[in-house]
C-alpha positions in Angstrom: 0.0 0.0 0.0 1.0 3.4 -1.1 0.3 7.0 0.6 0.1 10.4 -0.7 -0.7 13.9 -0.3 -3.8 15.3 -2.1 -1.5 17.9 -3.7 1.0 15.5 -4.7 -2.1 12.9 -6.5 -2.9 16.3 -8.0 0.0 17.8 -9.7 0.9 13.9 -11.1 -2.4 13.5 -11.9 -2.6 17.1 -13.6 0.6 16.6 -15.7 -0.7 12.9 -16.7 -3.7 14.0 -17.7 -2.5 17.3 -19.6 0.1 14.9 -21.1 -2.6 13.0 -22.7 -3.1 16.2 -24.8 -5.1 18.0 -23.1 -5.4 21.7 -22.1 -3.7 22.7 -18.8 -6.6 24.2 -17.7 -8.8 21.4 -18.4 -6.4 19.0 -17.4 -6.3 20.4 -14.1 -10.3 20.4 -14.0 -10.3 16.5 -14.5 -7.5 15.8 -12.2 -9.1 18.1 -9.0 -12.4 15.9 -9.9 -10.2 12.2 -9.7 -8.2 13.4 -6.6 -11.8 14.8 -4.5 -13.5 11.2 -5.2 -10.1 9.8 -3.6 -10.6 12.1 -0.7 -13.8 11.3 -0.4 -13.5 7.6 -0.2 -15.2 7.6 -4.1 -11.7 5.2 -4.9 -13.6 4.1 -7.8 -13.8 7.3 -9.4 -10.5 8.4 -8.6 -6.8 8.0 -10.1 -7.4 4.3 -11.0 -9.6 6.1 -14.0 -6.3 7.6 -15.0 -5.0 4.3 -17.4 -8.0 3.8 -18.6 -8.8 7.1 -20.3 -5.1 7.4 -21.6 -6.3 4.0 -23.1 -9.5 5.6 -24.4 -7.6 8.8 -25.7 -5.2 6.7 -27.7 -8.5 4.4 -29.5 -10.2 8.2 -30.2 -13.2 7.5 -27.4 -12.1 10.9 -25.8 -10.9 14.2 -27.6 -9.0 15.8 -25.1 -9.3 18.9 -27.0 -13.1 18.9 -28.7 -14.8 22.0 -27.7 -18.1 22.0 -25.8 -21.3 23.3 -28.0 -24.3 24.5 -26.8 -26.8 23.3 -29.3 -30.0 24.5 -27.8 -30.9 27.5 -25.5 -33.4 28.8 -23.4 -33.4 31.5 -20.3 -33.8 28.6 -18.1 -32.7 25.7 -20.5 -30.0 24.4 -22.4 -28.8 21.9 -24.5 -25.2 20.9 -24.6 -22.9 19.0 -26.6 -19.6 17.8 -25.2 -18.4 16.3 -28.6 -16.0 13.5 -26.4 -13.7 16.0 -24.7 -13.7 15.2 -20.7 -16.4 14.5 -18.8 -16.0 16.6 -16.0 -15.1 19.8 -18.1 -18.4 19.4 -20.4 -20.4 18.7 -17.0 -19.0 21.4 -14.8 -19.5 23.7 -18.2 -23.1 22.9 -17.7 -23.1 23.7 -13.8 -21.8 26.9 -14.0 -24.2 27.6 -16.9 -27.1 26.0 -14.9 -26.4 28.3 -12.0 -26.5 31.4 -14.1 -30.2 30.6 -15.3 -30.8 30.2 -11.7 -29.2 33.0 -10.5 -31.4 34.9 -13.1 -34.8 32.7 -13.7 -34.9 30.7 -9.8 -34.8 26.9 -11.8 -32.9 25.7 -14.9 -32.4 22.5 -16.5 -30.0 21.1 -18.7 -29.7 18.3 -21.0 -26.0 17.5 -21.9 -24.8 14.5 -24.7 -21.8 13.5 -26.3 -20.4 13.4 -22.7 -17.1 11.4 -21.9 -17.3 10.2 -18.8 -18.0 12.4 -16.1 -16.5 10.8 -12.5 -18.2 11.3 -9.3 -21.5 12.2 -10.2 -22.2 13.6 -6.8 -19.6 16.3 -7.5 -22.1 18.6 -9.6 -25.1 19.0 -7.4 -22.2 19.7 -4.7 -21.1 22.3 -6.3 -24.1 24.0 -7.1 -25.7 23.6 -3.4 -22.4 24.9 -2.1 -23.9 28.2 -3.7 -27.5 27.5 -2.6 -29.3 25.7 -5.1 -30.8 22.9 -5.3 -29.4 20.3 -7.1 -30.3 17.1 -9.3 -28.3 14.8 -12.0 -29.3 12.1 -13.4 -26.3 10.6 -15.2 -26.7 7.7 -18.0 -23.9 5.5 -19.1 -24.2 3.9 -22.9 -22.4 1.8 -24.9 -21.1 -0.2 -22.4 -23.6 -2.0 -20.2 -23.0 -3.8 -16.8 -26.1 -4.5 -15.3 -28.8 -7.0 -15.9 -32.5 -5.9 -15.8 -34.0 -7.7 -12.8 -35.2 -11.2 -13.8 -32.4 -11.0 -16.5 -28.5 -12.5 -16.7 -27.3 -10.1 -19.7 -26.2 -6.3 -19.2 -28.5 -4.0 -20.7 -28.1 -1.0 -18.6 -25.2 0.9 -16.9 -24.8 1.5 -13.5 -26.6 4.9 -14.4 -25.8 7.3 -11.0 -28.1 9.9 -9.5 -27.3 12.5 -7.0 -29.6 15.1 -5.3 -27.8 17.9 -2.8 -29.4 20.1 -0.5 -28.3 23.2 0.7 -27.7 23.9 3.9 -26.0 26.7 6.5 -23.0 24.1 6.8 -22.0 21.5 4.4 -24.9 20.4 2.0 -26.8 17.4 1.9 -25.7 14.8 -0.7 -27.4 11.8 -2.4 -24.9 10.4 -4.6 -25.6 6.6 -5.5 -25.7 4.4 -8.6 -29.1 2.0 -9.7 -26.6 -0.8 -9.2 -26.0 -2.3 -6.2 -22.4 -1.1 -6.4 -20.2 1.3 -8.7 -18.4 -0.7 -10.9 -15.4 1.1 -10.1 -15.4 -0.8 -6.6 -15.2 -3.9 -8.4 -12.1 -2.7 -10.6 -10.5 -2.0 -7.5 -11.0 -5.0 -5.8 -9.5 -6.4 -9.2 -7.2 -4.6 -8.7 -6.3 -5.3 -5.2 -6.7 -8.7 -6.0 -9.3 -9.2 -3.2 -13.0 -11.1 -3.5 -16.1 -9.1 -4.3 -19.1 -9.4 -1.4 -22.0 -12.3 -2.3 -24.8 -10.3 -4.1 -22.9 -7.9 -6.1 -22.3 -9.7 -9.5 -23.6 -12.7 -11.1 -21.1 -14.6 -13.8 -21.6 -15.1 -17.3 -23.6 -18.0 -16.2 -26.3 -15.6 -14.4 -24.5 -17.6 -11.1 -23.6 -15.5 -8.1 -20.0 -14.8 -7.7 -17.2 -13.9 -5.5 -14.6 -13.3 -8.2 -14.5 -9.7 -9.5 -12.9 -10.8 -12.5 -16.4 -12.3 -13.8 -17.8 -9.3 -14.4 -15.3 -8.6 -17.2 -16.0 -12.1 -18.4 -19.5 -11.4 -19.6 -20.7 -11.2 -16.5 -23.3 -8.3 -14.8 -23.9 -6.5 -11.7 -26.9 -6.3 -9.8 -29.5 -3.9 -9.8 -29.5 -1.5 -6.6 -32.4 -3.5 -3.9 -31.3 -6.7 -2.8 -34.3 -8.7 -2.5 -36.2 -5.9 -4.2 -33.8 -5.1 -6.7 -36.9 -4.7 -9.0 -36.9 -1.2 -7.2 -33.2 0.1 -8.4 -33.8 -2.1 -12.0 -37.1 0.8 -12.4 -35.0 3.9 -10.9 -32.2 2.8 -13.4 -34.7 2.8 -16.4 -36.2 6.4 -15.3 -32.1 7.4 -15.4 -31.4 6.1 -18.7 -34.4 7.8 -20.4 -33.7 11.2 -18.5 -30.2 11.1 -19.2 -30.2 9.3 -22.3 -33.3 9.6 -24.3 -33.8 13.2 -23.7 -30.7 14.8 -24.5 -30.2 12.2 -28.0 -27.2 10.7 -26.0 -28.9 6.9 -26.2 -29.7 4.3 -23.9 -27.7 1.0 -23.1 -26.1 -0.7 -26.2 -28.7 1.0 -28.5 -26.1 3.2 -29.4 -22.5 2.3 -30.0 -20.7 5.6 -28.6 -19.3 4.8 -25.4 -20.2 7.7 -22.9 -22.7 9.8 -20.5 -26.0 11.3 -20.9 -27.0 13.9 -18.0 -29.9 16.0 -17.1 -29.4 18.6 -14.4 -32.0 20.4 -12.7 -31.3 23.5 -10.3 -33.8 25.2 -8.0 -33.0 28.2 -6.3 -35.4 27.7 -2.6 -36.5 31.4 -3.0 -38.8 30.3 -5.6 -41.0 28.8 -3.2 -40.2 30.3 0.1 -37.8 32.6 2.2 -34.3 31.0 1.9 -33.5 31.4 5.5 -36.7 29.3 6.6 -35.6 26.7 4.4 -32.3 26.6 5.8 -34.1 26.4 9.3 -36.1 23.8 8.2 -33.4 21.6 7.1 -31.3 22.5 10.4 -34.6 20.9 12.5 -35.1 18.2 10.1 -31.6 17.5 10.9 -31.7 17.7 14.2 -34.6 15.8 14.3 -33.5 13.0 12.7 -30.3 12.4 14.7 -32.7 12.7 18.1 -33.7 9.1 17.3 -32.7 6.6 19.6 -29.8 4.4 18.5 -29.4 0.7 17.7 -27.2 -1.4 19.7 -23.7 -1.3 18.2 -24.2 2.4 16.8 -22.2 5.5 18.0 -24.3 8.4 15.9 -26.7 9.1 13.3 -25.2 10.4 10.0 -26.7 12.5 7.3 -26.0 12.0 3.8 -22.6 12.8 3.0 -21.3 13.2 6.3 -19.4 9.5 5.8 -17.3 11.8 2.4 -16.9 14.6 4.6 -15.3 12.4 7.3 -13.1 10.3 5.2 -12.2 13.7 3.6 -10.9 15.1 6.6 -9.0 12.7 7.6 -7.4 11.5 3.8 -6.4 15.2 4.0 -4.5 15.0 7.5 -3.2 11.4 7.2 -2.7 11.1 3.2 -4.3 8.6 0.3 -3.7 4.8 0.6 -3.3 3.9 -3.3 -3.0 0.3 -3.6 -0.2 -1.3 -5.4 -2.0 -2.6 -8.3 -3.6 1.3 -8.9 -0.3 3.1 -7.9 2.1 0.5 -10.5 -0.6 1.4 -13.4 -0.2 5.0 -12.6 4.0 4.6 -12.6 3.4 2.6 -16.0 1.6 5.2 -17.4 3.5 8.1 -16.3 6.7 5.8 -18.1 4.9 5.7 -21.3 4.0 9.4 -21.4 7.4 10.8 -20.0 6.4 12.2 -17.2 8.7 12.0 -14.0 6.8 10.7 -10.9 8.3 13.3 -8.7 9.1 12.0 -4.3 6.0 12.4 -2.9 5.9 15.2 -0.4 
């Protein structure tokens, strides 16, 4: 096991990135957006992405250097067009836009396509509650599929992600969970790691359950979010696909070829509806109300969403980032093949 500093995963991270062809500026967007899922425990989304879109720059699935287009516009509406460049630039492009129409109109909504993959989805209602807004993605993945409908044994759907964030006086509110009973990140890292997989998360190519990780790669398929009554995240996922898919002209599942995200974002600015500063007092009691409930046996505290991020946050950011060997040796390969120098970590 390896450890690092945040700034150190960042400036490697940056110059990787930037040496796949990419704008400094933009590179330095994508890397910030790898290194906060580390530090937020998100390992999935973090710098274990980094081989794999260097892989996907070299086959053409990215263009580090595509310009975003908005195709369609409204006051409070927009439609935009990422044309393959990163993710996380198009999607934050579309945040900051989506909080100007709010600023101005009180709601907006945007419809984004053409999107490389984005990361953390839970980043971009963060960042627009962090300015008081409330905040909605629902976040498609096509092209590649890893999840069986319920009832099924063959992918048809991504793990297709929605977040919700609420603002609050301190740190917001966050929602951020995929339709599938796990990220399929997590499984890549316990790949990775060369560690089993918890029963219930994948089923092999025979629709069997498995331990292996390695399955899932192997034609096999992840679970729909729900257990039991995984009918319930197999619907939720379906809602996802056509919100983030069908609406913006991205495409759903293996309909379409292009691998990539499909995102709607809706933003609500609370004034529209009532005095911001009751809302906020309302969501303080609600709070506070919630975590008045008397605890099971075996539990310290009741947590709010996000608070578990926040947390590991802190503490990454006092203590450092465990990188596991298999991550960190893809990262040193990588940084071989594209000349840059892996600097002593600080």
């Amino acid at each position: 096991m390896n450890n690092y500093t945040a700034k150190f995963l960042l400036e490697l991270s940056t110059d990787l990135i930037e040496a796949m062809g990419s704008r400094r500026e933009d590179a330095h967007i994508v890397a910030h957006h790898l290194v906060e899922a580390q530090l937020a425990g998100h390992d999935s989304h973090g710098i274990v992405r980094l081989a794999q879109y260097y892989a996907h720059a070299c086959e053409g699935k990215v263009d580090p250097r595509a310009e975003i287009e908005v195709v369609r516009e409204s006051p409070t509406t927009a439609l935009l067009d990422g044309h393959y460049t990163w993710g996380q630039v198009t999607a934050m492009r579309a945040v900051e836009l989506g909080i100007s129409k709010a600023q101005e109109n009180g709601i907006a909504a945007l419809s984004l396509r053409n999107c490389y993959h984005v990361g953390r989805v839970g980043v971009y209602p963060l960042a627009a509650a962090e300015r008081g807004f409330i905040a909605q993605v629902h976040c498609n993945g096509h092209g590649v599929c890893r999840v069986a409908p319920w009832g099924g044994t063959e992918p048809r759907l991504a793990t297709n992600p929605v977040a919700i964030a609420i603002p609050t006086r301190g740190e917001p509110l966050l929602v951020d969970i995929t339709t599938s009973v796990v990220a399929e990140g997590k499984v890549r890292i316990s790949k990775n790691a060369g560690k089993e997989i918890p029963d219930g998360w994948v089923l092999d190519a025979g629709g069997k359950p498995t331990t292996n990780p390695a399955d899932l790669y192997e034609g096999g398929s992840l679970l729909p979010l729900g257990g039991r009554e995984g009918h319930k995240g197999y619907g939720l996922s379906i809602i996802v696909d056509l919100l983030g898919g069908a609406l913006s002209g991205a495409g759903c599942g293996k309909m379409t070829e292009k691998v990539g995200n499909g995102l709607f974002i809706q933003l609500t600015d609370p004034a529209c509806f009532c005095d911001p500063e009751e809302f906020l007092d309302q969501v303080e009691l609600f709070s506070e109300y919630l975590r008045s409930s008397p605890l099971k046996e075996g539990v310290e505290e009741i947590l709010l969403p996000g608070e578990p991020e926040q947390r590991t946050a802190a503490l990454r950011r006092r203590e450092g980032i465990d990188i596991d060997d298999g991550t960190w040796s893809q990262v040193v390969e990588l940084a071989g093949e594209l000349g840059v120098e892996v600097k002593e970590a600080g």
